[in-house]
Phi, psi and omega in degrees: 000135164216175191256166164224107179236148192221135178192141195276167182215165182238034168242139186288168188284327178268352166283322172323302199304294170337303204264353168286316157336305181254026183222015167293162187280163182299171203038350177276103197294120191254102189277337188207143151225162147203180182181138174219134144335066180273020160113149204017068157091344213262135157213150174227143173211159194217138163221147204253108172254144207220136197215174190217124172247111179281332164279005159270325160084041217199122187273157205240135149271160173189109185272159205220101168262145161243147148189131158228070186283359183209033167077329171252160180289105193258120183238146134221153201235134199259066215275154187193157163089000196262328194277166193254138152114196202253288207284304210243120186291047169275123192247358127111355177105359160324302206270344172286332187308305174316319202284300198282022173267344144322304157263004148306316187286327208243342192271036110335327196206023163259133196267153179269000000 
């Protein structure tokens, strides 16, 4: 199971990309980063994080996308992996947890 949340920013994609780096919360492990140019101004980047939730009791993934491939900067964060079990997939509020600490960091510069 996973969460998917979306939202523009008023930031170029690597400046998004910059201030989650350094604003992720203690334990949070940056297993991948990139970012690329893709020509007349358009960039896309990705950042992949892996976290330990005791109360899912589980390490929780969050993919981190930047891009403004459709002219405003657009993130999206991919939370995946914190639940436990086969049948019933609960992650315990883990993986919204993961996602906002992204938009903590960011709301500042997310347009309405």
């Amino acid at each position: 199971m996973s969460d998917v949340y979306s939202f523009n920013v008023s930031l170029q994609p690597v400046e998004a990309l910059i201030m989650v780096k350094e604003g992720m919360p203690a334990g949070s492990e940056l297993l991948h980063e990139e970012y690329n140019e893709v020509g007349n101004g358009y960039a896309i980047g990705t950042l992949v994080y892996e976290r330990y939730f005791f109360r899912s009791g589980n390490q929780a993934a969050l993919i981190v996308i930047s891009d403004n491939l459709h002219g405003v900067t657009n993130i999206r964060l991919i939370a995946a992996g914190a639940s436990q079990g086969i049948i019933m997939k609960m992650d315990w509020g883990a993986g919204k947890s993961f996602a906002s600490s992204v938009e903590k960091v960011l709301s500042a510069y997310i347009l309405e």
